[in-house]
C-alpha positions as CSV (number, residue, x, y, z in Angstrom):
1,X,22.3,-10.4,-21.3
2,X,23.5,-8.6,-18.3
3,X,26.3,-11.3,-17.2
4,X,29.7,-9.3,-17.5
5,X,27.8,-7.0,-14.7
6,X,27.2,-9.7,-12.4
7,X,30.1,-10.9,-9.8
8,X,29.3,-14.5,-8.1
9,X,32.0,-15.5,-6.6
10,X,33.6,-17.1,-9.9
11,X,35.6,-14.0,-11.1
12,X,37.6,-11.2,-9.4
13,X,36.2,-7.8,-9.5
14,X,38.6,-5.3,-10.0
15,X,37.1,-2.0,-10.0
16,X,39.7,-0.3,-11.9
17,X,38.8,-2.7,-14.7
18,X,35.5,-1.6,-14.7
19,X,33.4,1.0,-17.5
20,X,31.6,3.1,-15.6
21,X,30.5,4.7,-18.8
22,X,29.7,2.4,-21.2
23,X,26.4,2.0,-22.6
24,X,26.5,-1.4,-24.3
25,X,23.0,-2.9,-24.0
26,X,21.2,-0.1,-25.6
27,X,21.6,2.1,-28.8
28,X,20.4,5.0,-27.0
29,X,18.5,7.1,-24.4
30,X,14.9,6.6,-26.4
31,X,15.6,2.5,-26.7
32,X,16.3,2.5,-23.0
33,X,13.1,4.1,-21.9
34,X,11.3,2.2,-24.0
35,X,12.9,-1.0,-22.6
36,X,12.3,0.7,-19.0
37,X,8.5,1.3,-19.7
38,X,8.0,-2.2,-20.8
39,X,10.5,-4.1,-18.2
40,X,8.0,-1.8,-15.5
41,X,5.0,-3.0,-16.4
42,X,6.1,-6.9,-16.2
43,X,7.8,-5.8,-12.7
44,X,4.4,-4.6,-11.2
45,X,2.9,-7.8,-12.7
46,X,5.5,-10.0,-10.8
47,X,5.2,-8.6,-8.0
48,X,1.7,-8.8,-7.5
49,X,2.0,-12.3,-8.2
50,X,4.8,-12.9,-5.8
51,X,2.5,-11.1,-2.7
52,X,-0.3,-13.5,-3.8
53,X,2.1,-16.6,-3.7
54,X,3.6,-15.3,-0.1
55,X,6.2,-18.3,-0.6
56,X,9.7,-16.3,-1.1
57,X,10.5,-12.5,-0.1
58,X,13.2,-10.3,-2.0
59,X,16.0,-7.3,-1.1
60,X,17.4,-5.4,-3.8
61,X,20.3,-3.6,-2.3
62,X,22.0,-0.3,-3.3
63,X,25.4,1.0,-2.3
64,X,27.0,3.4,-4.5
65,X,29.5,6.8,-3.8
66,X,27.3,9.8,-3.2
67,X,25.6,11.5,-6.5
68,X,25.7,8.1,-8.0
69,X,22.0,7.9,-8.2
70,X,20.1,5.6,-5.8
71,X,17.6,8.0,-5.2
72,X,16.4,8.4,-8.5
73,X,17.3,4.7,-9.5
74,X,15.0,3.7,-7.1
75,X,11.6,5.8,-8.1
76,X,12.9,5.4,-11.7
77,X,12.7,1.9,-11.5
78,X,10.3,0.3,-8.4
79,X,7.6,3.3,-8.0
80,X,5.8,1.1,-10.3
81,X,5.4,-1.1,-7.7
82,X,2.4,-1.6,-5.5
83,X,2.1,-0.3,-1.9
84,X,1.0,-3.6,-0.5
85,X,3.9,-6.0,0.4
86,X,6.8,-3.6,-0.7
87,X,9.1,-1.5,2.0
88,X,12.0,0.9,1.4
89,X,14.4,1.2,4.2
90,X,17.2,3.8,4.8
91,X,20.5,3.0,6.4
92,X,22.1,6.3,7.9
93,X,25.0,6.5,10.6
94,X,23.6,3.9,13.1
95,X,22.2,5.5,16.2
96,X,23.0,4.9,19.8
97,X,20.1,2.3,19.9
98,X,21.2,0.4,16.7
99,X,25.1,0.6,18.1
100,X,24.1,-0.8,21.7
101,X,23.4,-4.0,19.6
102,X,25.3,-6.5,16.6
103,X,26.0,-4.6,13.4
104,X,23.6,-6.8,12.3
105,X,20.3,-6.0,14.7
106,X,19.2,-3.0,12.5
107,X,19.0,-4.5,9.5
108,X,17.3,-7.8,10.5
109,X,14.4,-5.6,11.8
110,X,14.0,-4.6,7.7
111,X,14.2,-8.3,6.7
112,X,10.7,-8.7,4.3
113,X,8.2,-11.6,4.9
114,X,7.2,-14.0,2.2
115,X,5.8,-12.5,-0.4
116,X,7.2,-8.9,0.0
117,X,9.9,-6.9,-1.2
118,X,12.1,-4.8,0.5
119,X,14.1,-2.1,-1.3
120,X,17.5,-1.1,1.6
121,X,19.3,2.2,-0.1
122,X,22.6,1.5,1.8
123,X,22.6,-1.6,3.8
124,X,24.9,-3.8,6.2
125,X,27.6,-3.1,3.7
126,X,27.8,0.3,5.3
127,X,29.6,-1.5,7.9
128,X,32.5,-2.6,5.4
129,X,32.8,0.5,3.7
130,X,33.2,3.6,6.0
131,X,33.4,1.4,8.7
132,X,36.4,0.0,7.1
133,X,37.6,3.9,5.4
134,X,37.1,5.6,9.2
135,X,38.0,3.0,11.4
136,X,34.2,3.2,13.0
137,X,34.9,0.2,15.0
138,X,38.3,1.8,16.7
139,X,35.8,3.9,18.9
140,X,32.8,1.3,19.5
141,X,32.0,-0.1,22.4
142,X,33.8,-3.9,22.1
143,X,34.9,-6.6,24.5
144,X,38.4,-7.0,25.6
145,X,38.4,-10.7,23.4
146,X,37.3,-8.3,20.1
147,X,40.4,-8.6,17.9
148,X,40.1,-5.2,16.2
149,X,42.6,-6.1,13.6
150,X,40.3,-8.7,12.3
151,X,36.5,-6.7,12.5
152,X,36.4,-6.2,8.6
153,X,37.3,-9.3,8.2
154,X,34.6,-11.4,10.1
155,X,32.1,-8.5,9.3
156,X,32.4,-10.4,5.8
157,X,32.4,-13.8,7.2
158,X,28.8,-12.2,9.1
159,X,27.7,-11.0,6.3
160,X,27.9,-13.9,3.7
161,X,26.6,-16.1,6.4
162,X,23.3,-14.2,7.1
163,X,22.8,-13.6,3.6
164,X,23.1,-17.8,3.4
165,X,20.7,-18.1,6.1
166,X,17.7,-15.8,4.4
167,X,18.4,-17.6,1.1
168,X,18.1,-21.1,3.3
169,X,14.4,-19.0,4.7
170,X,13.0,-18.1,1.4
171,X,14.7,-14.6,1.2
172,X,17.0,-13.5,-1.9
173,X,19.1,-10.8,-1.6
174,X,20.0,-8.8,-4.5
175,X,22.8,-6.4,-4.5
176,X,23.5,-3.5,-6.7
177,X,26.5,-1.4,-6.6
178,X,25.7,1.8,-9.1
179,X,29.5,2.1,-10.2
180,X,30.1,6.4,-10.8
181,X,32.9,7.7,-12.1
182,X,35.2,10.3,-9.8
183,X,34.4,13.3,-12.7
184,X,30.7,12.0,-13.1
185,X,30.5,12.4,-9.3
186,X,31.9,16.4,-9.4
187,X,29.7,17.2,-12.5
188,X,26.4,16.2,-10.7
189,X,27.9,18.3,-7.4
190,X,27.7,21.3,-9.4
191,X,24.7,21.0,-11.0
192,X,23.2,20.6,-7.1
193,X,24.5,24.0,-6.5
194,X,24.1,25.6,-9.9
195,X,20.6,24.4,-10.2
196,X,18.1,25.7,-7.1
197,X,15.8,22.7,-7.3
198,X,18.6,20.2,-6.2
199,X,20.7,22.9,-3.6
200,X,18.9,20.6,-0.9
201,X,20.5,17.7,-2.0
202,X,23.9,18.9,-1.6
203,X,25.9,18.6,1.8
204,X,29.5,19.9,2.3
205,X,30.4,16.4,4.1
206,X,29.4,14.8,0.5
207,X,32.3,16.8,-1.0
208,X,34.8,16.4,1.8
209,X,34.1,12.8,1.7
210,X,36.1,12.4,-2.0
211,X,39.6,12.7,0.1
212,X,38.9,9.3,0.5
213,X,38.1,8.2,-2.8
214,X,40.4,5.9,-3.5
215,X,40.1,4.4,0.3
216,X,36.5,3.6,-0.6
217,X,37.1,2.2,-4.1
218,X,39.5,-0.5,-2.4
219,X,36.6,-0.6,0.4
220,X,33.9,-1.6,-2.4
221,X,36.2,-3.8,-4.6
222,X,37.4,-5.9,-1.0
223,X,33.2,-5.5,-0.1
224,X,32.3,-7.5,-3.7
225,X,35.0,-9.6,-3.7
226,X,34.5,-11.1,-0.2
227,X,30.7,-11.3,-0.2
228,X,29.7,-12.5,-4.0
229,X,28.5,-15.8,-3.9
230,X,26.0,-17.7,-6.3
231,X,23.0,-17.0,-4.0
232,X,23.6,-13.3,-3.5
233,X,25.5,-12.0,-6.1
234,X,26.5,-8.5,-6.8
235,X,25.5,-6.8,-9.8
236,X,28.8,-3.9,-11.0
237,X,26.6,-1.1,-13.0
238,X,28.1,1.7,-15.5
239,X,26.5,4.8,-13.7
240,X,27.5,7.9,-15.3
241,X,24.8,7.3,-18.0
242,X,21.2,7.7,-15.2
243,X,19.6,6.7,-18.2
244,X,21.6,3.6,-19.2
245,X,21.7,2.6,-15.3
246,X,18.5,2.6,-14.6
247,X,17.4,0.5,-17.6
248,X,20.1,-1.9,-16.3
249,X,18.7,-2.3,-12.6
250,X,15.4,-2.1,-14.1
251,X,16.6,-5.5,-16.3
252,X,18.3,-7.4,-13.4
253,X,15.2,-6.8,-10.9
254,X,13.0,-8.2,-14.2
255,X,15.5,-10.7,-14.3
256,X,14.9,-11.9,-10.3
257,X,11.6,-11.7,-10.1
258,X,10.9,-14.3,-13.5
259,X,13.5,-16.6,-11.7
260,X,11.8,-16.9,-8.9
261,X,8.5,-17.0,-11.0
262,X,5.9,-16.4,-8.4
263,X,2.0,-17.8,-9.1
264,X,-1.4,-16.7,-7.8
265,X,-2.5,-19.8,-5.8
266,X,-4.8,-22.3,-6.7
267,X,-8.1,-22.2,-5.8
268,X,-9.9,-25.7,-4.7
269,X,-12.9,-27.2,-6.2
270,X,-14.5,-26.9,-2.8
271,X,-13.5,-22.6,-2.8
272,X,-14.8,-22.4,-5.8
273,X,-18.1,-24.7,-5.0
274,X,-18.1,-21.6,-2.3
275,X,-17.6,-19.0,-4.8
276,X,-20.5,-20.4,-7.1
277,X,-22.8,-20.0,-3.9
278,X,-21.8,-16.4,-3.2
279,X,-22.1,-15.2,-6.4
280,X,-25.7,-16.2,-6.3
281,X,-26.4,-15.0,-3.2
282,X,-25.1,-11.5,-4.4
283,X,-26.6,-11.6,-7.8
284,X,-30.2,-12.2,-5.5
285,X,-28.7,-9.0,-3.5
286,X,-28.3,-7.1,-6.6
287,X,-31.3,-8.2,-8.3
288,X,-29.7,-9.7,-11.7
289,X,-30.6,-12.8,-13.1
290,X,-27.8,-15.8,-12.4
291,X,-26.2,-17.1,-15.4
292,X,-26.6,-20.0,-16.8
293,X,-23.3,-22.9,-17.4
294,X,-23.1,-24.5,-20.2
295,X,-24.0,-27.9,-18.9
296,X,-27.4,-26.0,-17.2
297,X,-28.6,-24.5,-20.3
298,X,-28.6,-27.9,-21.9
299,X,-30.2,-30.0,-19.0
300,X,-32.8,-26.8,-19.3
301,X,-33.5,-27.5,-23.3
302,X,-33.8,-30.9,-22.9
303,X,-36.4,-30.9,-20.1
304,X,-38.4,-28.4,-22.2
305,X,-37.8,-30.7,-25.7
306,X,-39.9,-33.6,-23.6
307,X,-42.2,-31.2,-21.6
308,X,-42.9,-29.6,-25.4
309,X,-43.9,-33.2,-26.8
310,X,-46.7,-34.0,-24.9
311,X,-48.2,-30.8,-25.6
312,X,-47.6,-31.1,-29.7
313,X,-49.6,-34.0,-29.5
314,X,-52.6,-32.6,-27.4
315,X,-52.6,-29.7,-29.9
316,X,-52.5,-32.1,-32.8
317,X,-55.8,-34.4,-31.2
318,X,-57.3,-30.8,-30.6
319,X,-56.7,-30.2,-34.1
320,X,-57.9,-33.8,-35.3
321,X,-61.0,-32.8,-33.3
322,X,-61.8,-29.9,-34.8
323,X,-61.6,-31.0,-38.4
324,X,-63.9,-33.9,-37.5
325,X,-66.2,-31.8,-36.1
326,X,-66.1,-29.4,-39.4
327,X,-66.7,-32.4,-41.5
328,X,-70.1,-33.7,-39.3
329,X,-72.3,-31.2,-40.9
330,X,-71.2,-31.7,-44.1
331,X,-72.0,-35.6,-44.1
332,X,-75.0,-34.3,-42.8
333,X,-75.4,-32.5,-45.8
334,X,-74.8,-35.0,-48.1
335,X,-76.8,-37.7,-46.3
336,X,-80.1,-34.9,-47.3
337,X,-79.0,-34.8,-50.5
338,X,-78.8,-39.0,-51.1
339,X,-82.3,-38.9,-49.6
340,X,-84.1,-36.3,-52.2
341,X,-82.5,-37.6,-55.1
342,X,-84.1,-41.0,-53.7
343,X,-87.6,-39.7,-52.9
344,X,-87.2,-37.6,-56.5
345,X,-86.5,-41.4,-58.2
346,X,-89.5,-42.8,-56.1
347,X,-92.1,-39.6,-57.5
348,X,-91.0,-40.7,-61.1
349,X,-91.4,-44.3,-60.5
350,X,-94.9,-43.6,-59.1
351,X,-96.0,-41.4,-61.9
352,X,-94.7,-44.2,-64.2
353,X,-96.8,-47.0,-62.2
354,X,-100.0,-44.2,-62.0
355,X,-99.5,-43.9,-66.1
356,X,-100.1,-48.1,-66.7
């Protein structure tokens, strides 16, 4: 869907090559809010799975020119996400702590565990980028041996082969460069000054920084070209539509997160033999009534289908009983009856004999 963004290390990325406008994967702003809506809710589904399943953690990694959007990107697209198991973390200039150590040290420290997600708005590519514009390295603290004409150069060789390393220890990284346009860039300067509700987001240093705009496009094309592999890929996306380039991210996070296809864990029949004895014991707490299974109501009828048997048939010698009992006096009856008509057939006999 997505694949002419993505650079893996099969195709050069040439940045001049590049839309950073084009808006090919939706019709228009409405489609791709829908799609954002519905890709969000899936994402917070995903993810809850993955910090259940604790067997793989993720970065997703932004770089862009300033005003490009990362900010926004970022609540646009992952404030759906869940507290639990999910870190953002902000690389600025490195301090004198974070320089006294490897390149490397600071961003390490952000690495997520298994099952969490770690969201790095700039990143170890800040290293390669105005590290590489300013010459940052030039007035570091560095052995004699350091070659200074080759930093950049094994910075990517460092780089691709800790990114190896987490994949080889159940960490992805994910990297997103949102791709701005030089005139996109100025527009959204202004409108931080022109509009009071941005001025804080606008620094002078932001502005001064485009004398180096084309140093910094060369930085980020060398940056892709050198570090793209099939296990960390970058992902190239238009930003001068926020609209269009956040649906975008929104799809290729989407797209990670089903790949790696994380699973709440199975319980075992012995957990949930466990389970079955809570839930009594705090239905007995609560005062409600257990539920009966299946299997338990129909053991229950079929104990009270023999118990009712026995019973039937007392009721029905009860009921023989009865009706004999009724029927005595009426024999009774009928035995007095016999006996006049009998003692009535002896009086006429008698007379009869009395009459000779």
């Amino acid at each position: 869907m997505f694949g002419k963004y993505i650079y893996d290390g099969t195709k050069k990325f040439r940045i001049s090559e590049v839309s950073t406008d084009e808006t090919s994967l939706c019709k228009d702003k409405d489609e791709a809010l829908k799609k954002l809506d519905e890709n969000n809710r899936k994402i917070d589904e995903l993810q809850a799975r993955l910090y259940a399943d604790k067997k793989e953690g993720v970065i997703f990694l932004f770089q862009a020119m300033d005003a490009a959007g990362k900010d926004g990107t970022i609540r646009a697209v992952l404030s759906c996400l869940s507290p639990h198991g999910v870190h953002e973390a902000a690389f600025k200039s490195p301090s004198s702590s974070e320089l006294a150590h490897d390149f490397l040290w600071r961003i390490e420290q952000q690495v997520p565990a298994k099952g969490d997600i770690a969201i790095f708005n700039r990143s170890q590519y800040e290293d390669v980028l105005i590290g590489r514009v300013k010459k940052l390295y030039e007035s570091q603290a560095n052995a004699k041996r350091i070659d200074l004409d080759h930093v950049i150069e094994n910075r990517y060789e460092d780089i691709r082969n800790f990114e190896t390393y987490l994949w080889h220890n159940n960490v992805r990284t994910v990297k997103i460069f949102l791709n701005v346009s030089r005139d996109e860039q100025a527009r959204r300067f202004l409108s931080r000054i022109e509009e009071p509700e941005k001025n804080w987001k606008f620094s002078e240093s932001d502005w001064q920084e485009r004398q180096y705009w084309d140093a910094y496009m060369e930085a980020f094309e060398e940056a892709i070209n050198h570090t793209s592999t099939k296990t960390a890929p970058w992902y190239v996306v238009p930003a001068d539509h926020k609209w269009y380039m956040r649906y975008v991210v929104s799809e290729i996070i989407l797209h990670t997160l089903e790949d790696m296809d994380p699973q709440y864990p199975v319980v075992t029949e012995e957990r949930l033999a466990q389970f079955n004895e809570l839930k009594k014991e705090i239905q007995a707490d609560l005062g409600i009534q257990p539920e009966e299974k299946p299997a338990e109501k129909k053991d229950r009828k079929k104990k009270e289908k023999k118990s009712e048997k026995p019973r039937k048939e007392k009721a029905a010698g009860k009921k023989k009983d009865k009706a004999a009992k009724k029927s005595k006096p009426e024999a009774i009856e009928k035995k007095k009856d016999k006996k006049k008509k009998k003692s009535k057939d002896d009086e006429g006999k008698l007379v009869t004999i009395a009459s000779d």
